[in-house]
CHARMM-style PDB file with segment names, atoms N, HN, CA, C and O in Angstrom:
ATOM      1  N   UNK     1       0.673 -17.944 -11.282  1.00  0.00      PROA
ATOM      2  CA  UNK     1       1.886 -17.318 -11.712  1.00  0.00      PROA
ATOM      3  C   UNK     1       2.516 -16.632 -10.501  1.00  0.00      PROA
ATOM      4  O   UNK     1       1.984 -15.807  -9.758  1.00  0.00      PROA
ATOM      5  N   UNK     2       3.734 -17.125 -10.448  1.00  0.00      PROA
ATOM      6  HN  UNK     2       4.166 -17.795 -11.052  1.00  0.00      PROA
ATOM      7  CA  UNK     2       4.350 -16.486  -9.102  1.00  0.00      PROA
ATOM      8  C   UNK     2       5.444 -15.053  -9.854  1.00  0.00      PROA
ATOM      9  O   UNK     2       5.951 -15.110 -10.974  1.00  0.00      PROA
ATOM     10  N   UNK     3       5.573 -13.936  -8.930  1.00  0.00      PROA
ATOM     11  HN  UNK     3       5.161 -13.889  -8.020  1.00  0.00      PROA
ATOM     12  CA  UNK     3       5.798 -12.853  -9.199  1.00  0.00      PROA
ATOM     13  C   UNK     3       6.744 -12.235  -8.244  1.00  0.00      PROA
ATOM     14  O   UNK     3       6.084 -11.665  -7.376  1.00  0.00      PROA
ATOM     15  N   UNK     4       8.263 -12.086  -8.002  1.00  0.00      PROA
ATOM     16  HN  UNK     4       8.800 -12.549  -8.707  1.00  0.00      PROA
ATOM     17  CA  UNK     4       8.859 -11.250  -7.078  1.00  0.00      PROA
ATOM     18  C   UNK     4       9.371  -9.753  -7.537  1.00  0.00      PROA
ATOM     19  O   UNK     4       9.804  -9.279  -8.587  1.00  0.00      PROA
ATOM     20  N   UNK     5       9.143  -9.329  -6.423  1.00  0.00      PROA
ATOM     21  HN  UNK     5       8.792  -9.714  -5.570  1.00  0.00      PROA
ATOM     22  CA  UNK     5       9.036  -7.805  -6.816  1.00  0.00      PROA
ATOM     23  C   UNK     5      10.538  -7.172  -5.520  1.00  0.00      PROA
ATOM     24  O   UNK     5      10.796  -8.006  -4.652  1.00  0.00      PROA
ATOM     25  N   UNK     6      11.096  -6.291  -5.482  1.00  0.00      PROA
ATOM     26  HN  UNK     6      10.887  -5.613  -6.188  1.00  0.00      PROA
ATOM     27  CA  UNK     6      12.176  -5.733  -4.256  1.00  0.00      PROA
ATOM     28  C   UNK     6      11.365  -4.424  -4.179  1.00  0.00      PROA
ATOM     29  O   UNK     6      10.978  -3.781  -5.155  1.00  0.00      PROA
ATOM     30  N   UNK     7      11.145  -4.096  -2.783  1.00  0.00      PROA
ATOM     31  HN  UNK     7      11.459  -4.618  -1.990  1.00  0.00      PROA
ATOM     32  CA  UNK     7      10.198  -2.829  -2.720  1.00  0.00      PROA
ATOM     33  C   UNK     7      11.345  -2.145  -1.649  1.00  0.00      PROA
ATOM     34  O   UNK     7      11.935  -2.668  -0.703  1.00  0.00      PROA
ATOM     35  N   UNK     8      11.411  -0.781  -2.187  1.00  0.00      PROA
ATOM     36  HN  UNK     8      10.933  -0.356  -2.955  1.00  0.00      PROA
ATOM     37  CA  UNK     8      12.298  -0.160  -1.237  1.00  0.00      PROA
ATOM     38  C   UNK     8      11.231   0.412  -0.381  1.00  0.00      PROA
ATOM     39  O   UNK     8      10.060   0.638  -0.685  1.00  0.00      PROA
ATOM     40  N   UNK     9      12.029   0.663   1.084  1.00  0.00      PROA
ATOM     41  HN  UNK     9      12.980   0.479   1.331  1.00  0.00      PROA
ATOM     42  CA  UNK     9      11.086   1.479   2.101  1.00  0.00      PROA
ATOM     43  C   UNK     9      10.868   0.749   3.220  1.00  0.00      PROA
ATOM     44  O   UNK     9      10.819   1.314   4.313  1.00  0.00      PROA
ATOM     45  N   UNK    10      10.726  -0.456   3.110  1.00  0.00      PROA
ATOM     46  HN  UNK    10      10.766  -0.915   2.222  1.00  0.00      PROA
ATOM     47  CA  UNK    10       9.902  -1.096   4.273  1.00  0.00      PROA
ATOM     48  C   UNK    10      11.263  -1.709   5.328  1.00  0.00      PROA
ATOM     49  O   UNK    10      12.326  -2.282   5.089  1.00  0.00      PROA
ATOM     50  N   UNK    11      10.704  -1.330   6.333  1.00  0.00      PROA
ATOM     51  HN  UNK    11       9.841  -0.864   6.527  1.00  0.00      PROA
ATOM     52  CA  UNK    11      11.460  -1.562   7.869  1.00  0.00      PROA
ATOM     53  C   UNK    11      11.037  -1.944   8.874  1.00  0.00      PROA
ATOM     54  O   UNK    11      11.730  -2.220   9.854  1.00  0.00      PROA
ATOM     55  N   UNK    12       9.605  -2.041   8.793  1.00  0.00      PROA
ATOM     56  HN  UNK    12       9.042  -1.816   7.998  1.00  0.00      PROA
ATOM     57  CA  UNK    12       9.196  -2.718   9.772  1.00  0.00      PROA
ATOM     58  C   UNK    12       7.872  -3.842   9.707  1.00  0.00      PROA
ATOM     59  O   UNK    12       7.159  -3.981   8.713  1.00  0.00      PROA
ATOM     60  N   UNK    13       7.754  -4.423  10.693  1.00  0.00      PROA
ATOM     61  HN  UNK    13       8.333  -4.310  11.500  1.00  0.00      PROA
ATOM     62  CA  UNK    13       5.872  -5.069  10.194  1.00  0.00      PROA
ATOM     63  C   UNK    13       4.834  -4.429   9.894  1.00  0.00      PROA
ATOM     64  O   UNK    13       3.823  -4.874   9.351  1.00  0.00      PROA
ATOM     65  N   UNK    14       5.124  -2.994  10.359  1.00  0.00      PROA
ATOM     66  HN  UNK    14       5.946  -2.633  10.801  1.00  0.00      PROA
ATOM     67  CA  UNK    14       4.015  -2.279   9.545  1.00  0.00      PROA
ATOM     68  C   UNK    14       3.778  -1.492   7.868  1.00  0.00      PROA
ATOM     69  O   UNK    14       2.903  -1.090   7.101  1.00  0.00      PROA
ATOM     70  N   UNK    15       5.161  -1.633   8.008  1.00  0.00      PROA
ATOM     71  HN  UNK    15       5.872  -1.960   8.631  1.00  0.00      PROA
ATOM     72  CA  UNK    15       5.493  -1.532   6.596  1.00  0.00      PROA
ATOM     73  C   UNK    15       5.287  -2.564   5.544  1.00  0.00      PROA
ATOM     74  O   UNK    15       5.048  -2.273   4.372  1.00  0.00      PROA
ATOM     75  N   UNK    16       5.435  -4.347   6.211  1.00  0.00      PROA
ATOM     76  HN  UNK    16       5.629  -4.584   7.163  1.00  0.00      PROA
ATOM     77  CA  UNK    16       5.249  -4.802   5.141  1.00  0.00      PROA
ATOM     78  C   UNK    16       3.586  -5.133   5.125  1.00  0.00      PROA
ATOM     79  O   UNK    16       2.971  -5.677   4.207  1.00  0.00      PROA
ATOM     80  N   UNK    17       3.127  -4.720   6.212  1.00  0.00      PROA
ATOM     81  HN  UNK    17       3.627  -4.278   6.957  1.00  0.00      PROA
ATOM     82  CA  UNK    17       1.661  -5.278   6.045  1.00  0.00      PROA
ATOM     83  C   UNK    17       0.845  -3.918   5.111  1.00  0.00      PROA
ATOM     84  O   UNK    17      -0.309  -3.930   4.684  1.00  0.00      PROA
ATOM     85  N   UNK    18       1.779  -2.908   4.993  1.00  0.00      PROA
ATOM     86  HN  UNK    18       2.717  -2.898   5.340  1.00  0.00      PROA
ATOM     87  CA  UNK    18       0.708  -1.766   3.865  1.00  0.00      PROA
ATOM     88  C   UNK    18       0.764  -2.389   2.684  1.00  0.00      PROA
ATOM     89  O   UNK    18      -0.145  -2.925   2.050  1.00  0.00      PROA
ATOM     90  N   UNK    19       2.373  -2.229   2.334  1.00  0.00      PROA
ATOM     91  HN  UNK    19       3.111  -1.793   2.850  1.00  0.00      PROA
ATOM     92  CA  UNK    19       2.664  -3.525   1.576  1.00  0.00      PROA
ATOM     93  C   UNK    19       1.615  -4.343   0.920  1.00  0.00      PROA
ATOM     94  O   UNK    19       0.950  -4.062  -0.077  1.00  0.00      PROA
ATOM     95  N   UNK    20       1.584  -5.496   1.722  1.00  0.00      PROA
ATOM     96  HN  UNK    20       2.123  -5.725   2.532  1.00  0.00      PROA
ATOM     97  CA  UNK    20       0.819  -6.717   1.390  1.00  0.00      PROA
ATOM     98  C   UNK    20      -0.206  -6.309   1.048  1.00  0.00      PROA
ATOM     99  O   UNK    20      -0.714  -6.898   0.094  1.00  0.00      PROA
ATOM    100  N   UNK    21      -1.104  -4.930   1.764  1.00  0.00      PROA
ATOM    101  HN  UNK    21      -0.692  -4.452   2.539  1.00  0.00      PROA
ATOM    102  CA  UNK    21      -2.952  -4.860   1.769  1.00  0.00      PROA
ATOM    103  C   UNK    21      -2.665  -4.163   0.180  1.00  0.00      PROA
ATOM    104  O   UNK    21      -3.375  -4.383  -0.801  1.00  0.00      PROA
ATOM    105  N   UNK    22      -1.629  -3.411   0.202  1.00  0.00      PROA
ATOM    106  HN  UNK    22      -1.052  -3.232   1.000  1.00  0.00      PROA
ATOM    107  CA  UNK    22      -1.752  -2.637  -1.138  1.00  0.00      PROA
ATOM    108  C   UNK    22      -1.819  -3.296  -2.489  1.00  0.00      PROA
ATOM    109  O   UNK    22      -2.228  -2.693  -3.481  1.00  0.00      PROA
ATOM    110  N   UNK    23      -1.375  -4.648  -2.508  1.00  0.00      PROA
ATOM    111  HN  UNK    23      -1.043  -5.137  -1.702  1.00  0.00      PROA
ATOM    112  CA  UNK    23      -0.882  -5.674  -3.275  1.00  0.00      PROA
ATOM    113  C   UNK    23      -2.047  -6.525  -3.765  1.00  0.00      PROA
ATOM    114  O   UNK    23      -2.517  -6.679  -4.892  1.00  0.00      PROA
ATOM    115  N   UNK    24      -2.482  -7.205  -2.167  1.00  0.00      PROA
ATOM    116  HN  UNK    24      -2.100  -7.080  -1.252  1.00  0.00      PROA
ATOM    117  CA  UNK    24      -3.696  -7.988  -2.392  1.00  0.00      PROA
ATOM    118  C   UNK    24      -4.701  -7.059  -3.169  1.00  0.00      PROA
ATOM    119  O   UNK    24      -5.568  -7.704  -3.758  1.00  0.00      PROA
ATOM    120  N   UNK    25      -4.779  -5.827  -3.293  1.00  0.00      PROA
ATOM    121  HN  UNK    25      -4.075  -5.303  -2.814  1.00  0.00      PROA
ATOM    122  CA  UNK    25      -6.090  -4.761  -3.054  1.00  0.00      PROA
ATOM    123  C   UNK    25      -5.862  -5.173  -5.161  1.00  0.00      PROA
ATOM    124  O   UNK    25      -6.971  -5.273  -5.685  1.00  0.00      PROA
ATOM    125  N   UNK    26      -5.120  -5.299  -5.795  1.00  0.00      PROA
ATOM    126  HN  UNK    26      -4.219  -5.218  -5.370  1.00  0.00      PROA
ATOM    127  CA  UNK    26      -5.026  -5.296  -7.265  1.00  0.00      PROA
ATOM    128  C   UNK    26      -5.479  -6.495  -7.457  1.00  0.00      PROA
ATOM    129  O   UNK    26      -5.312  -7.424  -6.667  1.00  0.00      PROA
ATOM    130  N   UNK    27      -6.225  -6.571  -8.763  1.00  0.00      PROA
ATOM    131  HN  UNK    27      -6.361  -5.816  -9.405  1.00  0.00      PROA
ATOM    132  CA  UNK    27      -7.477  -7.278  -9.079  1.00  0.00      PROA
ATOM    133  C   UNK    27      -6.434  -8.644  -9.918  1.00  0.00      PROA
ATOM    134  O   UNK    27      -5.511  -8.218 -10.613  1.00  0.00      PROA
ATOM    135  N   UNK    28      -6.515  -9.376  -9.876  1.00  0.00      PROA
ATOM    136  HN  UNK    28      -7.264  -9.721  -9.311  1.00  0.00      PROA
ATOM    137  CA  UNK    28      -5.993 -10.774 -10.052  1.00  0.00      PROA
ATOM    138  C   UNK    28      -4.899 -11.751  -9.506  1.00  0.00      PROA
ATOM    139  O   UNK    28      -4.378 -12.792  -9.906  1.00  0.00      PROA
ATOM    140  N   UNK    29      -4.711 -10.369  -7.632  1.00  0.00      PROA
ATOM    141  HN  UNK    29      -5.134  -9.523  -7.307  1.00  0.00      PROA
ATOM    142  CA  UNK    29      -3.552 -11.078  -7.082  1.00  0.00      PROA
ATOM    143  C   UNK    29      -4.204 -12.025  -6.034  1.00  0.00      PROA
ATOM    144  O   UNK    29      -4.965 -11.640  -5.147  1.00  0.00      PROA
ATOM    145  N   UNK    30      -3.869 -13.127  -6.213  1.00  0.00      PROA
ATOM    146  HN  UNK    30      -3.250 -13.440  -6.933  1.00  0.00      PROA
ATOM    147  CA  UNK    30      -4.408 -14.313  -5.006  1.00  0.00      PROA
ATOM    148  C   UNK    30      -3.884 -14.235  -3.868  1.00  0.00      PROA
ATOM    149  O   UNK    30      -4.708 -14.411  -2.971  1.00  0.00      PROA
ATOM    150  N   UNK    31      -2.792 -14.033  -3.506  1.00  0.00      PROA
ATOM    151  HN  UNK    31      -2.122 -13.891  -4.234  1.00  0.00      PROA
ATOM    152  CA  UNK    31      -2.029 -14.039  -2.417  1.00  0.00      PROA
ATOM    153  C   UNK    31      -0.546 -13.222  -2.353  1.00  0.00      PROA
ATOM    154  O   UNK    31       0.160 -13.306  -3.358  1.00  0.00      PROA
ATOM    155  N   UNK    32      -0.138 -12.568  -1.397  1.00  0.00      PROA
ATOM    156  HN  UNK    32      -0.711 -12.499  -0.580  1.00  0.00      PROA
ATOM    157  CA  UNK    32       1.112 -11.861  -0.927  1.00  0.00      PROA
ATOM    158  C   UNK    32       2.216 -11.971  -0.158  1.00  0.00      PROA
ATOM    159  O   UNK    32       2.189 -11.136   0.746  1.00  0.00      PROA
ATOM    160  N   UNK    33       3.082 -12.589  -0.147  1.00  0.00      PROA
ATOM    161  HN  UNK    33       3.104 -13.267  -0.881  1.00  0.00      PROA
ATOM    162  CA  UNK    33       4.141 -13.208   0.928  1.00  0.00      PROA
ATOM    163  C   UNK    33       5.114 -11.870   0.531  1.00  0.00      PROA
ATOM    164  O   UNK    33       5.456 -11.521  -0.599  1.00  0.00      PROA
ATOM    165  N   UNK    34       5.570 -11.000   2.325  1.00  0.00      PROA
ATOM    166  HN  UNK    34       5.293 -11.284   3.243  1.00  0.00      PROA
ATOM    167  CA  UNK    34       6.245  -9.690   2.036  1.00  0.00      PROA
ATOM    168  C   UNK    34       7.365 -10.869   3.271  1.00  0.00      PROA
ATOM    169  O   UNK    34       7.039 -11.467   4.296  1.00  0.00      PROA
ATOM    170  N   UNK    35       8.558 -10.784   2.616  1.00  0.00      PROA
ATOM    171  HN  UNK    35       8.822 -10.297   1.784  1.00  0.00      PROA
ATOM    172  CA  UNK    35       9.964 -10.697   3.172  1.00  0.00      PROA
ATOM    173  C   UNK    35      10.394  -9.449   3.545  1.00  0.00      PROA
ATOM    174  O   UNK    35      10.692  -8.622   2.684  1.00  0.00      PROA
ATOM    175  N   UNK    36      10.502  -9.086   5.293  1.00  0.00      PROA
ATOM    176  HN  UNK    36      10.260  -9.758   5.993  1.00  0.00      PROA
ATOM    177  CA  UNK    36      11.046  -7.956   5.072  1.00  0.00      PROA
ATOM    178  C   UNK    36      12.589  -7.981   5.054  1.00  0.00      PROA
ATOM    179  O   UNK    36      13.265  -7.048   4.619  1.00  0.00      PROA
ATOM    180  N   UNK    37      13.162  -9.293   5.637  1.00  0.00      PROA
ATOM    181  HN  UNK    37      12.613 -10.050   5.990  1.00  0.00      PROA
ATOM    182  CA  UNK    37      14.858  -8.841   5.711  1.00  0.00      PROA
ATOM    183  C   UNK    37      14.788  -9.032   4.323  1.00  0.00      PROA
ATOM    184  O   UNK    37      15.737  -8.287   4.075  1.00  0.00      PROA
ATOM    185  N   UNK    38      14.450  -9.408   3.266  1.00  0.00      PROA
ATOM    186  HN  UNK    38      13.679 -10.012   3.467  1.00  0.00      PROA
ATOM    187  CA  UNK    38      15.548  -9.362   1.665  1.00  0.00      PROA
ATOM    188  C   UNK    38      14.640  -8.016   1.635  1.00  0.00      PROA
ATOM    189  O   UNK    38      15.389  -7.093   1.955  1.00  0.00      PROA
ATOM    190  N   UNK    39      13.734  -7.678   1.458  1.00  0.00      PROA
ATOM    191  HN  UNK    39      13.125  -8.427   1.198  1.00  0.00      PROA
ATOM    192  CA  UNK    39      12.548  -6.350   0.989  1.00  0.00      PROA
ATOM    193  C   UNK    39      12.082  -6.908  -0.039  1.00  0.00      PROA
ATOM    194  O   UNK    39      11.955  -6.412  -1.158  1.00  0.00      PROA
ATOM    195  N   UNK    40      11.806  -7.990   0.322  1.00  0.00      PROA
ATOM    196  HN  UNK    40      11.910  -8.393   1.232  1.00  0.00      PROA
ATOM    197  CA  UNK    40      10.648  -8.391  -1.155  1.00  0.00      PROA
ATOM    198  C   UNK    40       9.881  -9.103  -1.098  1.00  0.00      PROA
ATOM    199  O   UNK    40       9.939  -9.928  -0.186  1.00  0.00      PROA
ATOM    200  N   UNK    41       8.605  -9.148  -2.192  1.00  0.00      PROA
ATOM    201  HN  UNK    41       8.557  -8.478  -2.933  1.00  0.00      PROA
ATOM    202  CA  UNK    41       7.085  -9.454  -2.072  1.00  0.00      PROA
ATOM    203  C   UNK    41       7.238 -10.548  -3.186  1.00  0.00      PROA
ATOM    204  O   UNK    41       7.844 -10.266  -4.219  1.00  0.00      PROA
ATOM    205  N   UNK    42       6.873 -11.387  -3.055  1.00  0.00      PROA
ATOM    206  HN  UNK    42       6.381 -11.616  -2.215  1.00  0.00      PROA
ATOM    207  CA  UNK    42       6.095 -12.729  -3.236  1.00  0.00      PROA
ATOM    208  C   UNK    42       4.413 -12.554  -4.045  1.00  0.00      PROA
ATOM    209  O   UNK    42       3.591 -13.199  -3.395  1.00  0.00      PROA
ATOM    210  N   UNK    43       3.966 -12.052  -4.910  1.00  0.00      PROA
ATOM    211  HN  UNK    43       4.634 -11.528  -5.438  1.00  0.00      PROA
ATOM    212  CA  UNK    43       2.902 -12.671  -5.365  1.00  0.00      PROA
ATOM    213  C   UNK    43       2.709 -13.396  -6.237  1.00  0.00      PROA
ATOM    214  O   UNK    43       3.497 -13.767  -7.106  1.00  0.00      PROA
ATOM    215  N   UNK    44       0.873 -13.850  -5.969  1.00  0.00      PROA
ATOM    216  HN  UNK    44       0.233 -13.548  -5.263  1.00  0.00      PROA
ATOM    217  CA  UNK    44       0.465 -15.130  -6.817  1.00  0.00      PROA
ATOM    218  C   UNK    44      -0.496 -14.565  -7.296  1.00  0.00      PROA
ATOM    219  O   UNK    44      -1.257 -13.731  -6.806  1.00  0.00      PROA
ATOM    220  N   UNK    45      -0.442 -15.260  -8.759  1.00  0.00      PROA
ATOM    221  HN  UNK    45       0.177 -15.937  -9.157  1.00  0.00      PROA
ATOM    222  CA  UNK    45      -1.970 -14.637  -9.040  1.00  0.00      PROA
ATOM    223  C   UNK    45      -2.249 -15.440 -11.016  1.00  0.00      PROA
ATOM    224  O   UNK    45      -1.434 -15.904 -11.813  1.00  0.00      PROA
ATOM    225  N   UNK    46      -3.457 -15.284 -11.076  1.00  0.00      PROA
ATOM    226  HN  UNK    46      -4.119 -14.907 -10.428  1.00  0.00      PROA
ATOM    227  CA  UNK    46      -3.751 -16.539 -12.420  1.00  0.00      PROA
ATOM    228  C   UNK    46      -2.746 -16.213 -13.028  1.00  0.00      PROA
ATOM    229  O   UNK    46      -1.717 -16.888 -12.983  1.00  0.00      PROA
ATOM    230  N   UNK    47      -2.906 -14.705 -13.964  1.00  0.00      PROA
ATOM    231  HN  UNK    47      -3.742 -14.157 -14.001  1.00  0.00      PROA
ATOM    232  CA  UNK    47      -2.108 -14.181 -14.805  1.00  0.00      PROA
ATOM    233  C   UNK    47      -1.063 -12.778 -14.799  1.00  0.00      PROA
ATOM    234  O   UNK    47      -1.128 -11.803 -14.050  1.00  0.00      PROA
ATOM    235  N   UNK    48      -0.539 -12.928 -15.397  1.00  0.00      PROA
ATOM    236  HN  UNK    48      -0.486 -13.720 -16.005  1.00  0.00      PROA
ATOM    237  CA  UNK    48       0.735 -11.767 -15.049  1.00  0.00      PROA
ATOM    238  C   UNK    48       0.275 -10.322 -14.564  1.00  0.00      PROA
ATOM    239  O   UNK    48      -0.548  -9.645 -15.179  1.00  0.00      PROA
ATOM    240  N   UNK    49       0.896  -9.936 -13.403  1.00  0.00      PROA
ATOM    241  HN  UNK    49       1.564 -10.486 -12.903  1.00  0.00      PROA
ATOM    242  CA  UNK    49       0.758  -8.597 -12.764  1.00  0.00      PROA
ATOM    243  C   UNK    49       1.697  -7.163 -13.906  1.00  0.00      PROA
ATOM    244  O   UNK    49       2.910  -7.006 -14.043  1.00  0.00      PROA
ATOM    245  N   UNK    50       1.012  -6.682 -14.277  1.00  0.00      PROA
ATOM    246  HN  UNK    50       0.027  -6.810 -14.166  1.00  0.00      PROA
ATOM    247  CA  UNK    50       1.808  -5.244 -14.974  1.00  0.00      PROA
ATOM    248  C   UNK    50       2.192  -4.610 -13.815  1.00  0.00      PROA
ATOM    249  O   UNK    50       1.526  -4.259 -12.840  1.00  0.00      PROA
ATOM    250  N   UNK    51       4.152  -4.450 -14.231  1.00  0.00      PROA
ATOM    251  HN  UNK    51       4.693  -4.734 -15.023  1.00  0.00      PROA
ATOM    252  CA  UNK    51       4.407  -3.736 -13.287  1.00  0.00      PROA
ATOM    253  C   UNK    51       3.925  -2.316 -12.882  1.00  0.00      PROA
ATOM    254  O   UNK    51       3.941  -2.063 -11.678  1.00  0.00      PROA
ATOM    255  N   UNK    52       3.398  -1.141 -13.947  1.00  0.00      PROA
ATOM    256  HN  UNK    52       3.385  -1.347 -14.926  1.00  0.00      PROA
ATOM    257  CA  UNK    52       2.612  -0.130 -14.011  1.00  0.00      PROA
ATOM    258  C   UNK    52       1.392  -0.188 -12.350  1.00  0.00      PROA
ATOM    259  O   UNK    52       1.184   0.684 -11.507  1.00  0.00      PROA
ATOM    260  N   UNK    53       0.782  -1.750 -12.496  1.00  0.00      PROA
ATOM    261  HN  UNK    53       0.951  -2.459 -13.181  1.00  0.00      PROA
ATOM    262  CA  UNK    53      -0.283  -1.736 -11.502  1.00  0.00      PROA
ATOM    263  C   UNK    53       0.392  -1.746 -10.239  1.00  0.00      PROA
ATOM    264  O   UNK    53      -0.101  -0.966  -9.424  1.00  0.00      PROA
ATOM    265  N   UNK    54       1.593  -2.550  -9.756  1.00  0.00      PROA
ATOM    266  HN  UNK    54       1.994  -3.184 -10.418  1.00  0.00      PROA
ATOM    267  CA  UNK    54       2.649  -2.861  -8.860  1.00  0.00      PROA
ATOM    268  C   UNK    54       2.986  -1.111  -8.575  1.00  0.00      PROA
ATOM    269  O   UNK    54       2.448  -0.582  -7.603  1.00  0.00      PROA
ATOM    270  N   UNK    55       3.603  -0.555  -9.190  1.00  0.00      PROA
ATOM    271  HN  UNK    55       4.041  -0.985  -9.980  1.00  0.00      PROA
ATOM    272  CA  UNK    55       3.782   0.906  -8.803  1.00  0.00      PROA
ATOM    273  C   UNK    55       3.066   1.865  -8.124  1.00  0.00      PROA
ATOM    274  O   UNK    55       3.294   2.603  -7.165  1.00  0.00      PROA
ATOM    275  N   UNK    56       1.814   1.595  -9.131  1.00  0.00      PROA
ATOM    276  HN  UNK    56       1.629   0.996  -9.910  1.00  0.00      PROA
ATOM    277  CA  UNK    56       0.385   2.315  -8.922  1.00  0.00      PROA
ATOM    278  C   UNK    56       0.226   2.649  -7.086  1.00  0.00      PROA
ATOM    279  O   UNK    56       0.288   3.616  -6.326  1.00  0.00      PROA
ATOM    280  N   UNK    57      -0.024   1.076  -7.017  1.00  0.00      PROA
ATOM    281  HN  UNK    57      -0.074   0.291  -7.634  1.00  0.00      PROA
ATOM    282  CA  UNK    57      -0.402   0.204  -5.796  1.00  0.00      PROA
ATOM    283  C   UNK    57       0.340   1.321  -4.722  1.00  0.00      PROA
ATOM    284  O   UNK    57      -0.429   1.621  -3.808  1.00  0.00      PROA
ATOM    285  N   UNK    58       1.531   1.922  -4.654  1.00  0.00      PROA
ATOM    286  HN  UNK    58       2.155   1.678  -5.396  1.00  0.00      PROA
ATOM    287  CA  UNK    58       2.364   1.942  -4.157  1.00  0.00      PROA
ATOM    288  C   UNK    58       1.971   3.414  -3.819  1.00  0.00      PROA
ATOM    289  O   UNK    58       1.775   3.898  -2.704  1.00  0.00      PROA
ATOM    290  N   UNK    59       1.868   4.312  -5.651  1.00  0.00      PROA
ATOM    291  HN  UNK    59       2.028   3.919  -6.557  1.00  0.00      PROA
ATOM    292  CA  UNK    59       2.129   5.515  -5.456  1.00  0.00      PROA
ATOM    293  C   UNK    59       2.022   6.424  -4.367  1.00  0.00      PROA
ATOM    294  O   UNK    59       2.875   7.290  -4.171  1.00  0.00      PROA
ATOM    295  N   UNK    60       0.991   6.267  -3.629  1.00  0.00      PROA
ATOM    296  HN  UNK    60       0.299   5.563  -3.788  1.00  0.00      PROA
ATOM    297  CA  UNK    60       0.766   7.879  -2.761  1.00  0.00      PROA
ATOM    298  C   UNK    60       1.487   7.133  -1.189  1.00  0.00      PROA
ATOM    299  O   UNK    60       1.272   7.606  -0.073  1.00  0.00      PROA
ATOM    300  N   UNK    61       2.278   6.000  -1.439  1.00  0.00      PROA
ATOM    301  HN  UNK    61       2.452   5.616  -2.346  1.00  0.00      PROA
ATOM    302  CA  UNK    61       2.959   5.612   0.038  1.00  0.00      PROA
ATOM    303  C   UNK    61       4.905   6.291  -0.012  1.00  0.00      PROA
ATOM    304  O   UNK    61       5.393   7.141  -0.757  1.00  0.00      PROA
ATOM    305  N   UNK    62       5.514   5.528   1.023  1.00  0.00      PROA
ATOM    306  HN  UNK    62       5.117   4.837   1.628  1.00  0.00      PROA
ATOM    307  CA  UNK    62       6.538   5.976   0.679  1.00  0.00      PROA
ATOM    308  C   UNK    62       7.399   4.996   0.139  1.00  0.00      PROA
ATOM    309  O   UNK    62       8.581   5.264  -0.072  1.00  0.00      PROA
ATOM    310  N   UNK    63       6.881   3.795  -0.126  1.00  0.00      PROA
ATOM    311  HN  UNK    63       5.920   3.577   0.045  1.00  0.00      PROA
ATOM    312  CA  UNK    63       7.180   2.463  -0.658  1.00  0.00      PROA
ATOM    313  C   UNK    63       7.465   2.890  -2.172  1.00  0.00      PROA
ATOM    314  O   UNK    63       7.015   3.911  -2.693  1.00  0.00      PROA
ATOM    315  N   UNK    64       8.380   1.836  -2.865  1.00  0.00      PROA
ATOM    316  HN  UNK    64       8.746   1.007  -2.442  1.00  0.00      PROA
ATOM    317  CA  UNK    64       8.516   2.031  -4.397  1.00  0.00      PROA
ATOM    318  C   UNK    64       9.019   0.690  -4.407  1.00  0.00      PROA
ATOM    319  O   UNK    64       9.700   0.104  -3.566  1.00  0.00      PROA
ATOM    320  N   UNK    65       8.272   0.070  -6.203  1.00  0.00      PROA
ATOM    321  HN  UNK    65       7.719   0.546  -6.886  1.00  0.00      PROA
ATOM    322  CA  UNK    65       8.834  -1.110  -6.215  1.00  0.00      PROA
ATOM    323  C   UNK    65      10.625  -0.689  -7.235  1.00  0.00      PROA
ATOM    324  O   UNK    65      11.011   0.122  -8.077  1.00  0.00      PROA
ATOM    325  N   UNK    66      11.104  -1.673  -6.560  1.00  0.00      PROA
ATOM    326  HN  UNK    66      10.790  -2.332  -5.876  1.00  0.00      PROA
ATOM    327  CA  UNK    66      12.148  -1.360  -7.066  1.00  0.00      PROA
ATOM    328  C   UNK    66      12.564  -2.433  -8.633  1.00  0.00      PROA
ATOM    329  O   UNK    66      13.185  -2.067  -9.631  1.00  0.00      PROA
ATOM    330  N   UNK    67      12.054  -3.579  -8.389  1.00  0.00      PROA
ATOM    331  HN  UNK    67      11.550  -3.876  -7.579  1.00  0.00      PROA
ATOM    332  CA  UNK    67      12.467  -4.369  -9.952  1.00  0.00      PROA
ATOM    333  C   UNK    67      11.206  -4.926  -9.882  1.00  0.00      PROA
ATOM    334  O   UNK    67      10.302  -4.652  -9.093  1.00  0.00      PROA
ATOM    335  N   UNK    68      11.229  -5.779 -10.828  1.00  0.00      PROA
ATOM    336  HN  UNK    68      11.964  -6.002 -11.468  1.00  0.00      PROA
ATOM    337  CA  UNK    68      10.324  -7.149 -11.102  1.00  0.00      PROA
ATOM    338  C   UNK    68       8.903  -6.844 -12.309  1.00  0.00      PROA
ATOM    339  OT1 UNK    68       8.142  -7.763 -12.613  1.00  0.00      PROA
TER     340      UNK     68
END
């Protein structure tokens, strides 16, 4: 199941690689493709990601997902 998400915050490669580790780190995501010029993440994974966990992922950074 593919999943796009718009994450505000990120500006640089180090931004999208917290990003990505924060992403992969949730339990049924297979893989993470972070776009930083649109600001958005790409995941895969068997079954559907709750956006709740997508947020979570995020909380104590300065990242926020913005849709999806």
């Amino acid at each position: 199941m593919k999943r796009e998400v718009l994450v505000e915050g990120m500006k640089c490669e180090g931004c999208a690689n917290t990003v990505q580790e924060r992403f992969e780190a949730i339990e049924g995501v297979e893989s993470v493709a972070i776009d930083l010029v649109n600001k958005k993440a790409v995941l895969e994974s068997q079954s559907d990601i709750d956006k709740d966990k997508l947020v979570s992922a995020l909380s104590d950074t300065k990242y926020s997902v913005i849709n999806g």
